[in-house]
N, C-alpha and C positions, 0 to 999 in steps of 0.2 A: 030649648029647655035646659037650665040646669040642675045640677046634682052637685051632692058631696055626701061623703062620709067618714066614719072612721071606725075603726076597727080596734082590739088592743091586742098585741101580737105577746105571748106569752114569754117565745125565747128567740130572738131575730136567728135565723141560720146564717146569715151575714153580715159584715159589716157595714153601717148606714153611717150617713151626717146628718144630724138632727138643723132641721132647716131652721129651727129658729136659734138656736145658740151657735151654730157652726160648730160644734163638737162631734166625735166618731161616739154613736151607739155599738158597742163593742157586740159580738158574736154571743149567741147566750142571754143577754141584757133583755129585759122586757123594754116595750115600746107603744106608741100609737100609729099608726100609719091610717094617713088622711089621703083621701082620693076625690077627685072633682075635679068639675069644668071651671077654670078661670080663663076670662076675655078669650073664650072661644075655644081653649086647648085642653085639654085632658092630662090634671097633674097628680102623682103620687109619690106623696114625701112624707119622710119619718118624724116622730118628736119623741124625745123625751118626757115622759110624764109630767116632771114637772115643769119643765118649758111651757108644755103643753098649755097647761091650767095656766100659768104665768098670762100668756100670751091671751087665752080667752079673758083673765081676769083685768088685764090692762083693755082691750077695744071697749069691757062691759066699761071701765072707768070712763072711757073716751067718748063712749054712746055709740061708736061704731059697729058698721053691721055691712055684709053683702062687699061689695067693689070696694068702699072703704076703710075694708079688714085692712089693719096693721098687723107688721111683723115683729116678734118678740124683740129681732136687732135691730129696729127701728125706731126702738124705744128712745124719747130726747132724754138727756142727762137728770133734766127735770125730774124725770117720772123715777129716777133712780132708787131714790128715798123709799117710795113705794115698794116700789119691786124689791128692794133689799126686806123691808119690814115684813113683807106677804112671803115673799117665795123668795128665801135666802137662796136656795141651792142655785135654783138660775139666775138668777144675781151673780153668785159665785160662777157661774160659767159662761156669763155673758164677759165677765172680766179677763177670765186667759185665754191664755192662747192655747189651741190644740195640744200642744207638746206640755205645754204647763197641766192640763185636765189627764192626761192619758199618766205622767208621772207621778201625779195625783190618787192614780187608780193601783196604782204600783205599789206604792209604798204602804206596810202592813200597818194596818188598826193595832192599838195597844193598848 
């Protein structure tokens, strides 16, 4: 039998890597945390909010569903255009690198 869920964690007490954008969920940061059975194993990984939605809104594009599910970094270049237009942010973080996102979080608003 399987399962999944998810949850919306208010202020993570640690810090995670949001499995769809490879980015750090910083300490604090609100989140999803998704838990299920895939091909047998029992997984529990974090998203980003808007990864999150990204990644549902791209399989709804695809028609995918169940074992099919795609990964938000799976996305083909294709779908890019999309993704930028729908959900800039993960868009924008599907593009740097770790160290470029967290420098990113650094520097003050003006």
């Amino acid at each position: 039998m399987s399962f999944s869920g998810e949850k919306t964690v208010k202020a993570t007490r640690k810090r995670h890597v949001c499995i769809a954008c490879n980015k750090f969920i910083e300490i604090g940061e609100s989140a999803i945390n998704w838990a299920g059975m895939t091909d047998g194993d029992f997984n529990s990984v974090y998203y980003h909010h808007e990864c999150r939605a990204a990644e549902i809104g791209l399989n709804d594009l695809a028609g995918l569903r169940g074992d099919e599910w795609m990964g938000l970094s799976e996305a083909d270049r294709e779908d890019y255009p999309w993704l930028k237009a729908e959900h800039p942010i993960a868009y924008r973080r599907l593009l740097m690198t770790r160290e470029q996102a967290a420098a990113l979080k650094d520097t003050p608003v003006e």
